[in-house]
C-alpha positions as CSV (number, residue, x, y, z in Angstrom):
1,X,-1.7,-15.0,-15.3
2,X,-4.5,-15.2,-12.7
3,X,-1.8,-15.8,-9.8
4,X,-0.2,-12.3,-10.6
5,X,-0.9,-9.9,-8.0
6,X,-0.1,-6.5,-9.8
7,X,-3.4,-7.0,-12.0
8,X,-5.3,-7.6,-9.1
9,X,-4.0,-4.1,-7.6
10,X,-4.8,-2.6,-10.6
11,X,-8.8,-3.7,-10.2
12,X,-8.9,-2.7,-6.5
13,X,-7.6,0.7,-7.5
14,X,-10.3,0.6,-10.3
15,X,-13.2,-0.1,-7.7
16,X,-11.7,2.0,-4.7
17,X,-12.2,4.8,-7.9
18,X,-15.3,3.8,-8.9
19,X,-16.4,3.8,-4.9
20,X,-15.2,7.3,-4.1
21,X,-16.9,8.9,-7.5
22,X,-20.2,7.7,-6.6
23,X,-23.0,9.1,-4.4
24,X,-24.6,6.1,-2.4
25,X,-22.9,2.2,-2.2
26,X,-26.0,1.2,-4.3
27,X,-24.5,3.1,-7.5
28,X,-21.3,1.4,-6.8
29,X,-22.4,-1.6,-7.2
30,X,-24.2,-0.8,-10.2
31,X,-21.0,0.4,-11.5
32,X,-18.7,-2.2,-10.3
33,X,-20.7,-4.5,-12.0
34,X,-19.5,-3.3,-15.2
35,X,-16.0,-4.5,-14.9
36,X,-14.5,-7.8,-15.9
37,X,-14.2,-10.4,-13.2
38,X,-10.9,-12.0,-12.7
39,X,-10.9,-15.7,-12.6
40,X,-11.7,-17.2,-9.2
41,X,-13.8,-14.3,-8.7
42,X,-16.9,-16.0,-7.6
43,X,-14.7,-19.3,-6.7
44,X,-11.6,-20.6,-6.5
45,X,-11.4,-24.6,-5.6
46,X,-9.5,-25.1,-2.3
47,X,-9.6,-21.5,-2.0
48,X,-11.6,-18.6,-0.4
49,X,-13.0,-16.6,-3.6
50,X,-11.1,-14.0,-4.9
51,X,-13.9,-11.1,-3.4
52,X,-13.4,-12.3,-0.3
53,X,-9.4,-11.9,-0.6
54,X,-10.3,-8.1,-2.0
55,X,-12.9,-7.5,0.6
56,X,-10.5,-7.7,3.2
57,X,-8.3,-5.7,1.9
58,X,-10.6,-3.0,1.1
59,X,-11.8,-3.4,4.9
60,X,-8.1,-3.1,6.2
61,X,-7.7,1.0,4.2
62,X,-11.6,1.4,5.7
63,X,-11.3,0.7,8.9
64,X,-7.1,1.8,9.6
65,X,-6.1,2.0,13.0
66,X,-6.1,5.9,12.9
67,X,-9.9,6.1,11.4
68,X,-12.8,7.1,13.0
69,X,-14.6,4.3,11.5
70,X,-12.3,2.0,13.0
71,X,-12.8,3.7,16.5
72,X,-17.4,3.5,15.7
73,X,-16.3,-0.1,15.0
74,X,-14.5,-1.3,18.1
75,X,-16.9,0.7,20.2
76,X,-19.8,-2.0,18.9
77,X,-18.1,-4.3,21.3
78,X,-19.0,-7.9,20.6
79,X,-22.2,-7.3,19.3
80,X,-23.2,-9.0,16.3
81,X,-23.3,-6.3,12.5
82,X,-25.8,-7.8,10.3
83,X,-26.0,-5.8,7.4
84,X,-29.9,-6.4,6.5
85,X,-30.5,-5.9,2.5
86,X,-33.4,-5.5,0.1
87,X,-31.9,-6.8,-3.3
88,X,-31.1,-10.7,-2.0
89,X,-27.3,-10.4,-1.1
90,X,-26.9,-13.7,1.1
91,X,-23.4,-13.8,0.6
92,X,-22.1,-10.0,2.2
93,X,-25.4,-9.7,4.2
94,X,-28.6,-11.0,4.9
95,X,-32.1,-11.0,3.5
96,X,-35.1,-12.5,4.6
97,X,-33.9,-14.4,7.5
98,X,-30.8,-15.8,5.3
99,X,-27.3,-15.2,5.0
């Protein structure tokens, strides 16, 4: 049942995992590719997509009140974080001029 959260715990687990075992983000992704999507991954009609749901989530343990990142991060102010990528990711970052 795609509506059933405990899966979905289970996969975040499984890429928080995959994350912390690797050397650079760019292996991650290379390795997080290998797992099966869930439906609605990619899109999920009068929905955000599922990644974005997971994203968040993952942000919320990275950047915990009582983290350092969390303090580099609120000391940025208002400026604007534009993460700038090689390998065409419009939809996390930008590339070229879009995203």
């Amino acid at each position: 049942d795609p509506s059933d959260p405990l899966p979905l715990v289970a996969f975040v687990q499984e890429l928080i995992g995959i994350r912390m075992s690797c050397r650079s983000a760019s292996e991650a992704k290379r390795l997080g590719r290998t797992l099966t999507r869930r439906p609605g991954w990619d899109a999920r009609p009068g929905q955000e997509p599922l990644k974005v749901e997971v994203m968040r989530g993952l942000l919320k343990v990275k950047f915990r009140a009582d983290s350092v990142l969390a303090e580099q991060l609120l000391a940025t102010g208002n400026a604007q974080l534009i993460e700038g990528t090689t390998w065409r990711d419009v939809f996390w970052g930008c590339a070229e001029g879009s995203g």
